[in-house]
C-alpha positions, 0 to 999 in steps of 0.5 A: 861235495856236491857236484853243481859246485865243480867246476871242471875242465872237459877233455874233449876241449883244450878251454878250461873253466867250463860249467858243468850241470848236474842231473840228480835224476840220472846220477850224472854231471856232464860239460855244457859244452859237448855233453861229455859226462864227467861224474857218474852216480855221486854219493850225496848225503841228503835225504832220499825224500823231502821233509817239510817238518823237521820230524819227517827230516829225521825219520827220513834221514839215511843215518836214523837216529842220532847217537845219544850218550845217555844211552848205554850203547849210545842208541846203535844196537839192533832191536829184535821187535816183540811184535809178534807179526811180520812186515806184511802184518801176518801173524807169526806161527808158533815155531817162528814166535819161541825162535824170535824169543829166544834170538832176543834173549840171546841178543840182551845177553850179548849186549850185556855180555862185559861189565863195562856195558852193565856198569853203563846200562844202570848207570843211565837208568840212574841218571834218566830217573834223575834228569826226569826228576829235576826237569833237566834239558836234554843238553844237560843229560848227554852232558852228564853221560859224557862226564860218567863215561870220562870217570868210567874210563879213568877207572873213577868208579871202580870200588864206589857206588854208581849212584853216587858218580851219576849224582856228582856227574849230573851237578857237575854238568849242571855247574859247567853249563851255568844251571841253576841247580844246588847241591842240595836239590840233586841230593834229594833228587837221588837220596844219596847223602849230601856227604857222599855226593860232595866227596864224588864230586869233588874227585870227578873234578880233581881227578877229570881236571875240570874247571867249574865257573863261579855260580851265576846268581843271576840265573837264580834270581828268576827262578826264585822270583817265578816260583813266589810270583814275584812281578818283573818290576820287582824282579828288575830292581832286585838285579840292580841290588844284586848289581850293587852288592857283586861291585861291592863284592858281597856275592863271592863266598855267599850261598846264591841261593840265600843272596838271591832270595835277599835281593828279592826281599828288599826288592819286594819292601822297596815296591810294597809288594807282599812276600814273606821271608818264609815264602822265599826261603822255602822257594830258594830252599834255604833257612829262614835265619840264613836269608835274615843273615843275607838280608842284614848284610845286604841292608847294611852295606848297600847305599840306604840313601837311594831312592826308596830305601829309607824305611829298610829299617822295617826289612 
């Protein structure tokens, strides 16, 4: 707590509800009355030095690094520098050198010295190789690892492949944080068949009683129209048709991919935009015949007597 907050009663006077100042410089809060010092050498737990960027912030802070969970010791064990000088920048002698070397070989075996700690080191290496695959945030990595360190507690990956658990924890962190990531993109970001992922899957989520909410196809809906550049114009219109089918209860049930790649078809017909059905059924990553599919059910049960839908016919 810091202390030009307090406020405290002098024992040299019989009022209460004195101001007291703080001095960070001498470390000490006193009355402004009489000078009595009442707090010598606060703990504060502010940065020792200004920061006027929010890097220098972070070098500077007391703690260091933040603990991360992708991170097999979360970032909290020491580090033994390869460096092969000391701290003034002089050169260390031979015998300095192999006793350095060898306190290292020393320090990784310690550190990986149960299988819990070596299940989690490759487990992380599996899981940052994929994350950097599939361009996921941060947030949705450290996600991930808190999912794979809940299973490894649970006793969830004893007897199946690590792979197979960092692939169902990394889409089941892309599901609970609304991502727009299929099945299908983490399998091939890992080469884990599709079977195997969808059966670790759907253990981490029954055995870890997690609740996935429904997917969002909106969110899928910019992601396929920027990669075909698509305008915003027809992207807008494309949300109102998917508006229309989700109060017609279209969506539930559909592939948000395919349904998504739909509404941004018909959009395009609507705005005589070109953009084929082969174009958007490789960016959505869909089949050609299940986005006609889509698109068939979206032209039949859509109103055809709004504006500009007369000629739906040539979709």
């Amino acid at each position: 707590m810091l202390a030009s907050s307090v406020r405290a009663q002098c024992e040299r006077d019989d009022r209460t509800g004195r101001d007291v100042i703080e001095d960070p410089e001498a470390g000490e809060v006193f009355c402004v009355r009489c000078g009595l010092v009442l707090v010598q050498r606060p703990i504060t737990l502010q940065a020792e030095r200004r920061a006027f960027t929010a890097e220098e912030a972070q070098q500077r802070s007391r703690t260091g690094a933040p603990s991360r969970f992708s991170m097999y010791d979360k970032g909290l064990s020491t580090v033994i520098d390869p460096a092969a000088r000391d701290a003034y920048g002089r050169v260390l002698s031979a015998q300095t050198k192999a006793t350095m070397q060898r306190l290292r070989r020393l320090q990784s075996r310690s550190n990986l010295n149960e299988s819990v700690d070596r299940n989690l080191f490759q487990a992380m290496l599996h899981l940052n190789r994929i994350a950097d695959r599939m361009h996921l945030p941060d947030t949705i990595r450290q996600r991930a690892a808190v999912i794979y360190r809940k299973a490894l507690a649970a006793d969830l990956v004893r007897g199946r492949s690590i792979l197979g658990t960092v692939s169902a924890s990394v889409y089941a962190a892309c599901r609970s944080s609304e991502t727009p990531r299929t099945l299908k993109e983490v399998v091939e970001a890992t080469g884990m068949p599709k079977k195997a992922v969808a059966r670790h899957y759907r253990l981490l989520i029954n055995s870890l009683d997690m609740k996935m909410p429904y997917p969002d196809t909106f969110r899928y809906l910019s992601k396929i129209g920027s990669k075909v550049d698509v305008s915003m114009k027809t992207q807008a219109l494309a949300r109102q048709l998917l508006t229309e089918a989700d109060e017609k209860k279209i969506i539930p049930g559909k592939d948000p991919n395919g349904i998504a790649a739909a509404s941004l078809y018909l959009a395009c017909v609507i705005e005589n935009e070109k953009c084929t059905q082969e174009e958007l059924a490789k960016a959505a990553n869909v089949t050609e015949v299940g986005l006609r599919n889509r698109i068939r059910e979206l032209r039949a049960r859509l109103r055809p007597d709004a504006p500009g839908r007369a000629h739906w016919t040539r979709a």
